[in-house]
C-alpha positions, 0 to 999 in steps of 0.5 A, a space after each residue: 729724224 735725219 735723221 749714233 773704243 778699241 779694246 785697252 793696250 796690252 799691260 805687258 807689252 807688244 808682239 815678239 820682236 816688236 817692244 811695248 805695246 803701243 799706247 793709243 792715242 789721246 786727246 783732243 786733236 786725236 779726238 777730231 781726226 775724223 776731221 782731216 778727211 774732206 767729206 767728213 768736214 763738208 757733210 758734218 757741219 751741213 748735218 749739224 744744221 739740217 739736224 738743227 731744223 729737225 729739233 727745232 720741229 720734234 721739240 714744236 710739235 710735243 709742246 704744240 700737242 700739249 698746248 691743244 690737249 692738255 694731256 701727258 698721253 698726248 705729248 708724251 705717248 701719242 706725239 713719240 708714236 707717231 713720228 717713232 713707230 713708222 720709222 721702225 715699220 719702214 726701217 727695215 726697207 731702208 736697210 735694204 735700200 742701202 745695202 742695194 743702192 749707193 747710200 748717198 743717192 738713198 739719202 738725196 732722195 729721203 731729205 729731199 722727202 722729208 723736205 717736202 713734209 716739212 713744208 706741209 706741216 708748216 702750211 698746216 699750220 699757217 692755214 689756220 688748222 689746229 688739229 692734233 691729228 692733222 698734225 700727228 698725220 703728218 709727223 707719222 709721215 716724217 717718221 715713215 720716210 726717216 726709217 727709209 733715211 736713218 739706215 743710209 745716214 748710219 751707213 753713209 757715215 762711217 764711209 767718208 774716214 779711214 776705219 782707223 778714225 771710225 770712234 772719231 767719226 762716230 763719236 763726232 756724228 754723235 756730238 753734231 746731232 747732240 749739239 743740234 738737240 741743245 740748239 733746236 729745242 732753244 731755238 723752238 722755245 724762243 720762236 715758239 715765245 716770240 713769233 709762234 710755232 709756225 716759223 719753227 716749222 719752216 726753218 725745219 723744211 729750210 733746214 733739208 736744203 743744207 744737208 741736200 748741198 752737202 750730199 751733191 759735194 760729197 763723191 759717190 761711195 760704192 758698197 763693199 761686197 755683193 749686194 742682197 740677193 732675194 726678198 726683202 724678207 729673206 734678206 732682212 731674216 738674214 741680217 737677224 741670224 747674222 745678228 744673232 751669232 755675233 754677240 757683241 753687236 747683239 748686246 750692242 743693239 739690246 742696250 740701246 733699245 733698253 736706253 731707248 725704252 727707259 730713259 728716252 722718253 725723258 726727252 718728252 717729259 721735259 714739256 710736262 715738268 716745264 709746265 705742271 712742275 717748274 711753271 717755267 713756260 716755254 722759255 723754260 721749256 727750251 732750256 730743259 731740252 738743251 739741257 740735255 744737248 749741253 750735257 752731251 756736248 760737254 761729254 764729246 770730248 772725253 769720249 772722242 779723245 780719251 774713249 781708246 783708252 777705255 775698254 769698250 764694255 766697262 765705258 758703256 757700263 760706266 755710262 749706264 750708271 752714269 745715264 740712270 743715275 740722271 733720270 732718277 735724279 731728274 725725276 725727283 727734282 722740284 727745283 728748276 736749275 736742278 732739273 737742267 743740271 741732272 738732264 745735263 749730266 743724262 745727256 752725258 751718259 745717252 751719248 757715251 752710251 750710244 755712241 759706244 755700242 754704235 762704234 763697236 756695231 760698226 767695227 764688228 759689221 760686214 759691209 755687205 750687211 751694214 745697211 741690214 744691221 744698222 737698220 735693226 738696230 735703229 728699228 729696236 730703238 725707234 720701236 723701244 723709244 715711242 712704246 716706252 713714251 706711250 707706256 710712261 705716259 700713261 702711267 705718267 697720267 696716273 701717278 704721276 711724271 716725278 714717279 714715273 721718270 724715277 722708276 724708269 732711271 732706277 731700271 737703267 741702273 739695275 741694267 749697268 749693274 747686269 753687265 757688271 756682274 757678267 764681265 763676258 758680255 762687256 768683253 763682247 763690245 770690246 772686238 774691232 773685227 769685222 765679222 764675216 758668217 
């Protein structure tokens, strides 16, 4: 992969001497500040199509493993291990790498990586081999070197804007990786339908040339503070303990890794519904996964323009119900415009979520230690996601996809009623001070 609300006004009024509270802002344009900063704007749409390619790759390889195995452990379970588990194995030296090394050198070097293997698979498969394993060799060398990349990239981020504007930012990086999740999986279907897999890998390796551009336009950003002194473990044991005193990024990072676990594998399920329920094809096949894209970009806005208005832990309570709800009516829908609506509203729910918990990560977060933290933090995703595939898959082989996907939306929602219940763990997620121990 390339490659994630301020608490609410006071109802009473602001300091002494200093009248009403300030409303925050809202809206639309409120929501798109993030875009009057020049490198912001340079690095978010070249970001969209680098992260296009990379769909149109994750959304190829599942379909093509399908097609040569006929196995839901295969598409499902195997195809998300293989790209997910290496990633959380080497994230944990991409933090290191950004906390040590400007995060915009880190970035040219692991695009430029991934480029390379890119174009690898792309000759694999042009060369006539139709191996699963060939394949999943390579795409376990995507996911080593994207847990090298995805540290730097959360990092790098939040660096090009004001803090002020970081939920715009965030919210909008978000929206361009979700955007490219509805684009690349379309964009797969109708190559895969048309011309064959085979183009869809070379557009993917194309693809990296245009975030590289993006990266040399961009000026360096030095880090804020000392960095990491010691081993990579020591240094790694000390983002952990940080971690652990800081409840509000700690619940941010297991809310995420339980989204990852339960309700992203439904990314992956999209290919065996398309084929053994819907018999829709690859078209259809397309479409489901875009599904979810369009239901995330349709939910940006609200999120980015009116998210200050929310209090952080209700907004990502909310979602959840929202998110569960979806995979639960996903999985027992047998109608095919069903299925795109209920994914459409998953993608709502996956993005608000995320992009809260990410938000509340990156304002409570040393600098010093942002490369560290996001780094554990996207290994418990990448680890949850791939482990929660291979788990429901094979499940998914044994009773089958509807019942799995169903019981998996239920577990989403029963998390979201836990944070109800507790409203001290919402309150967690509402901090915008970074903290320091």
């Amino acid at each position: 992969m390339k490659s994630t609300p301020p608490p609410p006004p006071s109802p009473v009024g602001g300091p002494p001497g200093v009248g009403a509270a300030a409303v925050p802002a809202k809206g639309l344009a409120h929501g798109m500040i993030a875009f009057r900063t020049r490198d912001y704007r340079v690095f978010w749409p070249a970001a969209l199509l680098s992260n296009t390619g990379s769909w149109i790759q994750t959304a190829t390889i599942p379909f093509v493993i399908n097609q040569l195995t006929g196995s839901a452990l295969w598409a499902v379970g195997f195809s998300l291990m293989s790209q997910f588990l290496p990633a959380t194995v080497f994230g944990s030296v991409g933090g290191w790498l950004a906390d040590r090394h400007e995060r915009r050198n880190v970035l040219l070097v692991t695009q430029s990586a991934m480029a390379a293997v890119a174009l690898a698979i792309w000759l694999v498969w042009t060369s006539g081999v139709r191996s699963p394993v060939a394949l999943l060799a390579l795409n376990t060398l995507t996911g080593v070197i994207a847990g090298m990349n995805i540290p730097a990239w959360q990092s790098f981020v939040p660096s090009l804007v004001p803090r002020e504007h970081m939920l715009s930012a965030v919210t909008l990086n978000s929206t361009q990786f979700n955007a490219a999740r509805a684009l690349g999986p379309a964009i797969a279907g109708v190559l895969i339908a048309t011309v064959g897999p085979g183009l869809a890998f070379l557009v993917n390796a194309i693809s990296y040339l245009v975030v590289i551009g993006a990266l040399l336009a961009i000026p360096p950003r030095p880090i804020e503070g000392h960095p990491p002194q010691g081993s990579l473990l020591a240094q790694m044991s000390d983002a952990f303990f940080y971690i652990r005193r800081n409840r509000g990024i700690a619940l941010s990072i297991l809310i995420v890794i339980l989204v990852a676990g339960l309700g992203n594998p439904i990314q992956a399920f999209t290919t065996v519904f398309a084929s053994d329920i819907y018999n829709v094809g690859s078209t259809g096949y397309g479409i489901l996964t875009t599904s979810i894209g369009v239901g995330a970009i349709a939910g940006a806005p609200f999120l980015s323009g009116w998210g200050d208005v929310i209090p952080r832990g209700r907004l990502v309570a909310y979602s959840l119900v929202l998110y569960g709800a979806a995979v639960t009516a996903f999985g027992q829908s047998r109608i095919f415009p069903v299925g795109m609506i209920t994914l459409a509203f998953a993608g709502m729910g996956f993005l608000a979520v995320v992009s809260a918990t990410n938000t509340a990560v990156q304002l409570q977060v040393e600098d010093s230690k942002r490369g560290r933290v996001m780094a554990l933090r996207i290994m418990g995703f990448t680890a949850a996601f791939p482990i929660g595939g291979l788990i429901q898959g094979a499940v998914a082989d044994v009773i089958g996809p509807e019942l799995t996907v169903t019981i998996a939306g239920v577990m989403l929602t029963a998390v979201a009623i836990w944070l109800f219940v507790r409203p001290e763990l919402m309150s967690a997620l509402d901090s915008e001070e970074a903290i320091d121990n």
